[in-house]
ZADO-1210 file (C-alpha; in nm, 4 decimals, padded with zeros to 6 digits):
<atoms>
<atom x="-04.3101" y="-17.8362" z="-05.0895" code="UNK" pos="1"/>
<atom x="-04.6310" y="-17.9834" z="-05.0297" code="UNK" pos="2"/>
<atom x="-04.9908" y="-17.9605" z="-05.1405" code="UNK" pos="3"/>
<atom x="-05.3429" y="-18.0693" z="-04.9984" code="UNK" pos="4"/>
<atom x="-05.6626" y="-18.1137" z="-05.1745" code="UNK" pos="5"/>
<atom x="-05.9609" y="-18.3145" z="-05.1362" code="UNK" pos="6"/>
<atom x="-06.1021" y="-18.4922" z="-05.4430" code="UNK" pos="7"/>
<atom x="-06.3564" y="-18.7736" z="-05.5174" code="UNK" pos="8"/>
<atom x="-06.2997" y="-19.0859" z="-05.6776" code="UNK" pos="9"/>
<atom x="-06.2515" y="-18.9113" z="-06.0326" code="UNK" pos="10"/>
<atom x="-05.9645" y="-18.6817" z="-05.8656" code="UNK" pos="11"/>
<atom x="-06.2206" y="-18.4072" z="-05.9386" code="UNK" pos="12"/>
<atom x="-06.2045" y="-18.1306" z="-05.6850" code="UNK" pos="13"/>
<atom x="-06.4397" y="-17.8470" z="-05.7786" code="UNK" pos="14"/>
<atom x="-06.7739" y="-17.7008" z="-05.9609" code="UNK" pos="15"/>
<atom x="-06.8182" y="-17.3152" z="-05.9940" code="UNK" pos="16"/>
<atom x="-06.5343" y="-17.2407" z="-05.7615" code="UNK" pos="17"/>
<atom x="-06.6719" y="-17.4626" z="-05.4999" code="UNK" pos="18"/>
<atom x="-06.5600" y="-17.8008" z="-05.3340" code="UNK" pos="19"/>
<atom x="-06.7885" y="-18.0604" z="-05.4253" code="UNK" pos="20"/>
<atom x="-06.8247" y="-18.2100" z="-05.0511" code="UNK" pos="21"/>
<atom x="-06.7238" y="-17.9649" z="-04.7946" code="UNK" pos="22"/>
<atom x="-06.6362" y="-18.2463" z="-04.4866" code="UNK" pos="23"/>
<atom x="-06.5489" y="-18.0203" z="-04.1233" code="UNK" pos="24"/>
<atom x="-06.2898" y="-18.2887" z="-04.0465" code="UNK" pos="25"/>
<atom x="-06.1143" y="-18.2631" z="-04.3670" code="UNK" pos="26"/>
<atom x="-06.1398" y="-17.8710" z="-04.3403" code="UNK" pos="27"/>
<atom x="-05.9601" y="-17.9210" z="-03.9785" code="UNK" pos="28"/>
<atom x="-05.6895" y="-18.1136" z="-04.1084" code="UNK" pos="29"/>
<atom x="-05.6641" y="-17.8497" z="-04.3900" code="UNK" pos="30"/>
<atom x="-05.6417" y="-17.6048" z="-04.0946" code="UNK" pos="31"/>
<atom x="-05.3696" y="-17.7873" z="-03.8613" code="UNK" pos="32"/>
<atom x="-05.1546" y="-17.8869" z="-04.1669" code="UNK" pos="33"/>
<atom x="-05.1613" y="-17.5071" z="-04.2969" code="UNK" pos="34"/>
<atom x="-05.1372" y="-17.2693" z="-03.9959" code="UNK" pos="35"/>
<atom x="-04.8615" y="-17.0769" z="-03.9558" code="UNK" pos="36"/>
<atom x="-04.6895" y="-17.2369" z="-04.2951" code="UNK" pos="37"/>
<atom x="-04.7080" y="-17.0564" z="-04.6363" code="UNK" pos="38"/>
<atom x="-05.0195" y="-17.1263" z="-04.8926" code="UNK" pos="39"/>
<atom x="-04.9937" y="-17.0555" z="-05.2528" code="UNK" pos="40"/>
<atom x="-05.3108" y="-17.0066" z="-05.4568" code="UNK" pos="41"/>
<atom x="-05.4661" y="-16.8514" z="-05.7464" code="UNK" pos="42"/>
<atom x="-05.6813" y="-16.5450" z="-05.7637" code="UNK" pos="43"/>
<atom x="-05.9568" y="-16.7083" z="-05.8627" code="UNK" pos="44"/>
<atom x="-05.9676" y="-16.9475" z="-05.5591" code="UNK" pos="45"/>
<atom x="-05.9413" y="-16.7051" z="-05.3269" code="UNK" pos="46"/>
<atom x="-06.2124" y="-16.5550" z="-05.4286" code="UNK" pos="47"/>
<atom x="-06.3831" y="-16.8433" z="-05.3215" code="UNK" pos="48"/>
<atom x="-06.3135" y="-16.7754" z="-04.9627" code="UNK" pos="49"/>
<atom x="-06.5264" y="-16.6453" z="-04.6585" code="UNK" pos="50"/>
<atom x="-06.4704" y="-16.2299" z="-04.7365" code="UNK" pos="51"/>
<atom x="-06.3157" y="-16.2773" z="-05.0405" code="UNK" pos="52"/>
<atom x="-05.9641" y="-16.2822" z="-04.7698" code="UNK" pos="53"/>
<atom x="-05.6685" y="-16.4551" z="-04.7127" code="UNK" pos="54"/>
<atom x="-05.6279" y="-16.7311" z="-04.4905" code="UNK" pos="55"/>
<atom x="-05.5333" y="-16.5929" z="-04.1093" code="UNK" pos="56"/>
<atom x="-05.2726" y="-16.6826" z="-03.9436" code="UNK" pos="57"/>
<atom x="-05.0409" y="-16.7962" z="-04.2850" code="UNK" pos="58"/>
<atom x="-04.8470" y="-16.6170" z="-04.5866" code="UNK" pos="59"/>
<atom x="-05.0886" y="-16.5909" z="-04.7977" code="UNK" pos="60"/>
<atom x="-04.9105" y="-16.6467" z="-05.1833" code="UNK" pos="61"/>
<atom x="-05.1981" y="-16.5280" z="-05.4746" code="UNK" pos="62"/>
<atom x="-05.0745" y="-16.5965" z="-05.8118" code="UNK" pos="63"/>
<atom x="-05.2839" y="-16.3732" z="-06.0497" code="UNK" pos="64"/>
<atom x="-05.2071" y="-16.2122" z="-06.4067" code="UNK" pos="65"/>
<atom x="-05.3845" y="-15.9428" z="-06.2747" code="UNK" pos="66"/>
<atom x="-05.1028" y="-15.7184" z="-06.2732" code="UNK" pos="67"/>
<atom x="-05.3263" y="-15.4363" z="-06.0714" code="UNK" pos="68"/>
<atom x="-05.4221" y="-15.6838" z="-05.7943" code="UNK" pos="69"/>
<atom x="-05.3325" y="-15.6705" z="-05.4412" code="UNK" pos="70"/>
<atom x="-05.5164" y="-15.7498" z="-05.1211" code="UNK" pos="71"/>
<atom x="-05.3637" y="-15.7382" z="-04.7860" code="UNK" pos="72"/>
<atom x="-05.2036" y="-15.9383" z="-04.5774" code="UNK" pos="73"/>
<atom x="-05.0390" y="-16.1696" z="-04.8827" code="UNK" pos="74"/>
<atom x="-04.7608" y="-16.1894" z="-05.1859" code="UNK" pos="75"/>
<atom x="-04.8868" y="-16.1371" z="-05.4502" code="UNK" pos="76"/>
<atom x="-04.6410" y="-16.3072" z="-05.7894" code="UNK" pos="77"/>
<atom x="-04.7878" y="-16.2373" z="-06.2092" code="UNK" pos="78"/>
<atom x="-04.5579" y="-16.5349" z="-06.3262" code="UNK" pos="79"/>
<atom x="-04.4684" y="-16.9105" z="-06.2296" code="UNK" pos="80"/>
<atom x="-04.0918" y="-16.7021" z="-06.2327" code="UNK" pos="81"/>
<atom x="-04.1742" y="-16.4722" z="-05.9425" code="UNK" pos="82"/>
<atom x="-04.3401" y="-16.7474" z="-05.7470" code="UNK" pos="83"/>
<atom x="-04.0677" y="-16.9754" z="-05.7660" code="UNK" pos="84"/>
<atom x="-03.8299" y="-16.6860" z="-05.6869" code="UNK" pos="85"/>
<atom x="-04.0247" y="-16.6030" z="-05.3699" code="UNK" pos="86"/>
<atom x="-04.0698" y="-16.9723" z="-05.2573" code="UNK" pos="87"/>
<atom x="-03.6692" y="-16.9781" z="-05.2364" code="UNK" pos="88"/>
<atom x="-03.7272" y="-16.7897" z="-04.9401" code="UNK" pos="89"/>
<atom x="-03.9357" y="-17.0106" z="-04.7095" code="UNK" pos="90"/>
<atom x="-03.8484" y="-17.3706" z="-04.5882" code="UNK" pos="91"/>
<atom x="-03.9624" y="-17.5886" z="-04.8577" code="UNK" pos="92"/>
<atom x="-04.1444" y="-17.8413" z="-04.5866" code="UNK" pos="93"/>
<atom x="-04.3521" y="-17.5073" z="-04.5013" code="UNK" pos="94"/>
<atom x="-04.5318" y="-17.4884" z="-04.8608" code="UNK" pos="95"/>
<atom x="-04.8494" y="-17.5609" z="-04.8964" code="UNK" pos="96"/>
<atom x="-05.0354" y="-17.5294" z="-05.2774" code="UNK" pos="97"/>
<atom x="-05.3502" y="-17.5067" z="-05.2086" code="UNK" pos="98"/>
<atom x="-05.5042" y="-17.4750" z="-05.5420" code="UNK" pos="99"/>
<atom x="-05.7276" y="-17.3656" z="-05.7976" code="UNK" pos="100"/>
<atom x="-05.6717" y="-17.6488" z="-06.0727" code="UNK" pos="101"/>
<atom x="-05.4261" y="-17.4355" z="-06.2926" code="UNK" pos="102"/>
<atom x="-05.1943" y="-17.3949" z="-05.9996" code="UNK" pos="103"/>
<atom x="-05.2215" y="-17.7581" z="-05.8812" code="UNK" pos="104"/>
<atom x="-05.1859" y="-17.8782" z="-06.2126" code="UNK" pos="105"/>
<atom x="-04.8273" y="-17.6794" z="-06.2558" code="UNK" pos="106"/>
<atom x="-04.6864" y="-17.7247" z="-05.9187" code="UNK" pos="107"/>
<atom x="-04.7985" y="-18.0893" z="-05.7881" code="UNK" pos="108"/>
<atom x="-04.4603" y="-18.2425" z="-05.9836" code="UNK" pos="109"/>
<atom x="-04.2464" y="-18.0344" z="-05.7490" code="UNK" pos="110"/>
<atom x="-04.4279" y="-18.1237" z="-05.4183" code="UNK" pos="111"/>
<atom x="-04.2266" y="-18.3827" z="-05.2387" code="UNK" pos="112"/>
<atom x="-04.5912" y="-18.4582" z="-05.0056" code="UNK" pos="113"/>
<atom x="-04.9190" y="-18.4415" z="-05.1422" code="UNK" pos="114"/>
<atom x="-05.2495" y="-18.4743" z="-04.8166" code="UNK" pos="115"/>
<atom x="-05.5471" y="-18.5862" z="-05.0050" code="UNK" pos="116"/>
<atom x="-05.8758" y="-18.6334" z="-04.8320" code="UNK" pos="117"/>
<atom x="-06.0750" y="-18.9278" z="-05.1012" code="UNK" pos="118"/>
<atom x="-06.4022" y="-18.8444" z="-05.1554" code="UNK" pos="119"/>
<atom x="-06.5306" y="-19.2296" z="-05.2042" code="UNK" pos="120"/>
<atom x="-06.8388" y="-19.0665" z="-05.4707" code="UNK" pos="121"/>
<atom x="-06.8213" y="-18.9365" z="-05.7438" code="UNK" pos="122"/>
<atom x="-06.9823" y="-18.5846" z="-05.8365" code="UNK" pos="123"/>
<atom x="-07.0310" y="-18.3201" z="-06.0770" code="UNK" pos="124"/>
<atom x="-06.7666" y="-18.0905" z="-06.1418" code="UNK" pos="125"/>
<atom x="-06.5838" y="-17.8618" z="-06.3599" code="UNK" pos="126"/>
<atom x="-06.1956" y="-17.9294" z="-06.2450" code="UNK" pos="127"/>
<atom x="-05.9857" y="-18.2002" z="-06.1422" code="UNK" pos="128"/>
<atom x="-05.6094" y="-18.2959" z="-06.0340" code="UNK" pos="129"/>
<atom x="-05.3837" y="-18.5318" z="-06.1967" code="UNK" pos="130"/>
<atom x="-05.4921" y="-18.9237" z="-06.0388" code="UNK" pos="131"/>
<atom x="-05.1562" y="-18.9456" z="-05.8671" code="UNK" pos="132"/>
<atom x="-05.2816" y="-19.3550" z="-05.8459" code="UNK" pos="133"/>
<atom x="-05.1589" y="-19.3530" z="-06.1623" code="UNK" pos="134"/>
<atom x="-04.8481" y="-19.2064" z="-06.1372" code="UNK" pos="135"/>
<atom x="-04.5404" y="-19.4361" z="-06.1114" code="UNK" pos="136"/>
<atom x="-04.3555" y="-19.1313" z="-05.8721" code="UNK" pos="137"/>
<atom x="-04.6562" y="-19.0758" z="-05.6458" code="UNK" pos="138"/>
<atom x="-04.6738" y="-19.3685" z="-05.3359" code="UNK" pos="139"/>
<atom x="-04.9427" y="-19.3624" z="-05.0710" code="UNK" pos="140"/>
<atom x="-04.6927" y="-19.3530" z="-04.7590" code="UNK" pos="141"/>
<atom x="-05.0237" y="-19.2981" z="-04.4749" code="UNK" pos="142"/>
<atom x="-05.3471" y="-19.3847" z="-04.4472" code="UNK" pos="143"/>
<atom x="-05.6595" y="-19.3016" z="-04.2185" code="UNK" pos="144"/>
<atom x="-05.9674" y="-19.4523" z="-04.3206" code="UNK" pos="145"/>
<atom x="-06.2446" y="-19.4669" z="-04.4698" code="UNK" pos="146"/>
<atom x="-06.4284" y="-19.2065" z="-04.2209" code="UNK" pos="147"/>
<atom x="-06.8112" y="-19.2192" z="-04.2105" code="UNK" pos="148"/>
<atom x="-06.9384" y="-18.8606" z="-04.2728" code="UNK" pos="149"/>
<atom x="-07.3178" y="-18.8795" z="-04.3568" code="UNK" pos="150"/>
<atom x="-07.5484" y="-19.0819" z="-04.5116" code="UNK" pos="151"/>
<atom x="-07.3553" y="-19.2618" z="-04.7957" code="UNK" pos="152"/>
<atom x="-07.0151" y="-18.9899" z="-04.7861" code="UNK" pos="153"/>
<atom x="-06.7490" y="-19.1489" z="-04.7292" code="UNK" pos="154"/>
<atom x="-06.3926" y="-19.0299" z="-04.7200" code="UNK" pos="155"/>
<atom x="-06.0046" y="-19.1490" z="-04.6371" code="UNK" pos="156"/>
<atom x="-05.7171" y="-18.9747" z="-04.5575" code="UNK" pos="157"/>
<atom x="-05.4003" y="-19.0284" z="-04.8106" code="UNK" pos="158"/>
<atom x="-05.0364" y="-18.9185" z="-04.7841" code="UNK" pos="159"/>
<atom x="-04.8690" y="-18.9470" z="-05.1149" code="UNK" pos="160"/>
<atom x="-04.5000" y="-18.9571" z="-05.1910" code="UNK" pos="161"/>
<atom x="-04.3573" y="-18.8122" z="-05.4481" code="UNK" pos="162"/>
<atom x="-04.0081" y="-19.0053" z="-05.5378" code="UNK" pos="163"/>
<atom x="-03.9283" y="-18.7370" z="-05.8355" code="UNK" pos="164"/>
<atom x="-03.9666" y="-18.4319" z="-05.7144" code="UNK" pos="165"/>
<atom x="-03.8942" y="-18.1719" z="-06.0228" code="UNK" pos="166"/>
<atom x="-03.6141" y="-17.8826" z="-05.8320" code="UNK" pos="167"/>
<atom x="-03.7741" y="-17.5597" z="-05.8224" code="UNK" pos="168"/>
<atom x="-03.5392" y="-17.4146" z="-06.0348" code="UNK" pos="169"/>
<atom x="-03.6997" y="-17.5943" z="-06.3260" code="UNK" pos="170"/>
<atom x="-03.9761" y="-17.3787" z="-06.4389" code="UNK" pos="171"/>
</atoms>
């Protein structure tokens, strides 16, 4: 399983359901990395997208408590249970969490890859990740970078490593 986030140098990645810097070439790597693969997210962030709509052109996975909610095309899982039931299905390389905060914050141990795109600013916001730099399991493996976006933005492609990868049948 993997995930992919963008975060600034506080591993902060949001304010009122937004990203803090929206960068186009980190939201075409999101694009090429995710098409066609399986994205799991929470309700709240996909409320966040363009129409309120899942992504085209993936399975869309929408963990909610919500237990009346359903939009089409996606899966839709009330418990950490179902999702990990439902991820058995797919080719673990073709996972992709995709966030908000409460779902990276549950599933990041059991990602074997993580993409970050490093914000090098920091900004106001209301969620963050876990600082995999400080995690003795998590090693950068690629980099690509720093990137020149505007003015003083600055960003760098990372691919962590995750050397402890909790099995999904841990829940």
């Amino acid at each position: 399983m993997n995930f992919i986030v963008a975060v600034d140098e506080n591993w902060n990645i949001g304010k009122g359901g937004k990203l803090l810097q929206p960068i186009p070439e980190d939201l075409k790597q999101f694009k090429s990395k995710t098409m066609g693969k399986v994205v799991v997210l929470g309700r709240k962030t996909l409320s966040t997208f363009p129409g309120k709509k899942p992504l085209a052109g993936r399975i869309n996975i929408i963990l909610t408590r919500q237990k009346d909610f359903f939009i089409e095309p996606s899966l839709i899982c009330h418990s950490f249970t179902e999702l990990f039931a439902l991820l058995s299905l797919f080719k673990d390389d073709d996972i992709f969490i995709i966030g908000g905060g409460e779902i990276y914050k549950k599933m990041i141990p059991y990602c074997k890859v993580g993409y970050v795109t490093k914000i090098h600013k920091t900004y106001p916001a209301d969620t963050g990740i876990i600082n995999l730099d400080h995690e003795e399991n998590w090693k950068i493996i690629k980099k690509d970078g720093p990137h020149h976006f505007q003015n003083d933005i600055y960003y760098t492609f990372l691919e962590y490593y995750n050397t402890k990868v909790m099995p999904i049948t841990q829940k």
